[in-house]
N, C-alpha and C positions, 0 to 999 in steps of 0.2 A: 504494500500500500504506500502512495506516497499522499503529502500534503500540500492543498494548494493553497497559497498563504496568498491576502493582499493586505494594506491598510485600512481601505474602505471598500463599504459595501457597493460602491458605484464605479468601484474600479472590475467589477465582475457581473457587470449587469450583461453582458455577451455571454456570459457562462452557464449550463445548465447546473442546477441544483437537484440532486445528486450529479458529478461527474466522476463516471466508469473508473475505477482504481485509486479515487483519489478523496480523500478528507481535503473541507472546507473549512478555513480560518479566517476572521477576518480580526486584527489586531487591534485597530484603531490607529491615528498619527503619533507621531513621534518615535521616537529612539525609545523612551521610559514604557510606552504602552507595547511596541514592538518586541522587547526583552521580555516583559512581564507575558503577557500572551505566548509566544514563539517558544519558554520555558517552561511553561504549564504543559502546553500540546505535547513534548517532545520528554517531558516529565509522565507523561501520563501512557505516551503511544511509544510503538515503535514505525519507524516511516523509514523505507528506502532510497526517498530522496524529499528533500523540499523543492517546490518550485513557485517562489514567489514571483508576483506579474505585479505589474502596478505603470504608473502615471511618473515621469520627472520631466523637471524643466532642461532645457540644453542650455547650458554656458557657454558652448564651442560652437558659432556662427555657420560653419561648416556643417553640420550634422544636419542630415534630411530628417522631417517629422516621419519616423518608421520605428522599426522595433527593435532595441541592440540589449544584447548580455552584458551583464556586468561582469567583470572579471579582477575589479578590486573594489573596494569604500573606503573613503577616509571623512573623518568628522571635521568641518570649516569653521563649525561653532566652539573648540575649542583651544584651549590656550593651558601649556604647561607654568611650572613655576619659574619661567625664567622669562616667560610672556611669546613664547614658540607659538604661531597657531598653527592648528591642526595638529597637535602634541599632546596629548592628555596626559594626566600627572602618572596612570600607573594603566592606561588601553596601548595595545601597540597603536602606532599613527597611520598603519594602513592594515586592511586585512584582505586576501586574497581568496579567491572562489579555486579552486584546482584545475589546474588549465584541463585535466582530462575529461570533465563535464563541461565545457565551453564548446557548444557546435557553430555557432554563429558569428558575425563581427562585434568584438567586444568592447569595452569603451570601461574606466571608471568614472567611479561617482564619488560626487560630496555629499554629507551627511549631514542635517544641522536640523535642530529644534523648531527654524521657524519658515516658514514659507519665503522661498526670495523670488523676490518683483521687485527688482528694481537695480537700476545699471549699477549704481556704488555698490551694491553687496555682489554682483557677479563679481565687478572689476576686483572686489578682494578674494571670491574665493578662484579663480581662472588661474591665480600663479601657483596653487595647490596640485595641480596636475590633473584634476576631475573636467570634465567633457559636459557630465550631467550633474544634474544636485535634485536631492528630495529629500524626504524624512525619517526614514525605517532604515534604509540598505547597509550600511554600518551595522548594528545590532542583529540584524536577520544574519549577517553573515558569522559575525562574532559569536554566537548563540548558536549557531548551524558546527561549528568548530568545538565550541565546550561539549557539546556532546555526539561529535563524530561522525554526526550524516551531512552528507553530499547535498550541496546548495545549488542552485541556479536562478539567477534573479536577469531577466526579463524586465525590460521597461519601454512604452511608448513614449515619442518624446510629446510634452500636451501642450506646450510653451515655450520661451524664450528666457522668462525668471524676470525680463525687466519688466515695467511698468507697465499696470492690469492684466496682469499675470492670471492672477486671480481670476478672472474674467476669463480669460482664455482658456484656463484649466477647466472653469465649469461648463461652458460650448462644448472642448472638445473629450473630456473625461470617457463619454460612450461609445465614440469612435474610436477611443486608443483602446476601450475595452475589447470591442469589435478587431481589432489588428492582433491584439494580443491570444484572443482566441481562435483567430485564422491560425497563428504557430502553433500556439499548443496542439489544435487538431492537425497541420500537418507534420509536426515533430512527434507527436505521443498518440496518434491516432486515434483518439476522444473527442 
């Protein structure tokens, strides 16, 4: 059995309920809700893979609104004790998905607590090396690691992250859901 994780319930609204082989999680936002949910499920179950889908914004002008793998997270929201960001005082500063469950073009992300819309918070998280930015992926991955099952995290891009962002995520939320279930049925055949 594996788990299909999102943030939100609108991030799966393309998806049928039940889907064929798979448990349905949905966390809620953030990193805090994502650990807490994501270690209950995986405290409780056993799953032979996770496959989290969800929604982020693109920071990298380049990247087509389409669907890429993550294949790292790193956190933008924070700062070690020596004032480092993306350095947390005792998280590594990146964590890595295994390149042997990567089938597609992969891309990392940033990670941070709050929604970015708007050009000054890209233009600081861009020199972190992340492409994309959202909420959870950090923590899904970190949590996927403490307890040894195999992660893949999937994202549509739904935005830009600069100004009315917000807006734009809530337009296009059901169509990245739609994209994001066209792969899963032709990569897992559900």
């Amino acid at each position: 059995m594996k788990l299909l994780v999102a943030a939100l319930d609108a991030e799966l609204v393309a998806f049928p309920d039940p889907l064929p082989g798979f448990d349905r999680l949905v966390t809620g936002p953030g990193k805090l809700q994502a650990t807490f949910a994501l270690t209950r499920a995986l405290d409780a179950n056993s799953y032979d893979e996770i496959l989290v889908v969800g929604t982020a914004g693109a920071i990298d002008t380049l990247l087509d609104p389409t669907v890429y793998e993550i294949d790292a997270a790193i956190q933008h929201d924070v700062t070690d004790i020596d004032g480092v960001v993306g350095q947390h005082v005792s998280l590594p500063a990146r964590v890595v998905v295994p390149a042997e469950v990567i089938r597609r073009e992969a891309v990392t992300i940033a990670t941070g607590d709050h929604f970015v819309d708007d050009a000054e918070a890209v233009a600081s998280i861009r020199p972190l090396g992340a492409r994309l930015v959202d909420m959870e992926t950090y923590a899904y991955i970190w949590v996927a690691e403490r307890f040894g099952v195999p992660i893949r995290v999937l994202k549509a891009v739904s935005d830009r992250a600069q100004d009315g962002a917000i807006t734009d995520w809530r337009a296009a939320v059901a169509a990245c859901s739609a994209q994001l279930r066209d792969v899963v049925r032709a990569e897992y055949g559900v």
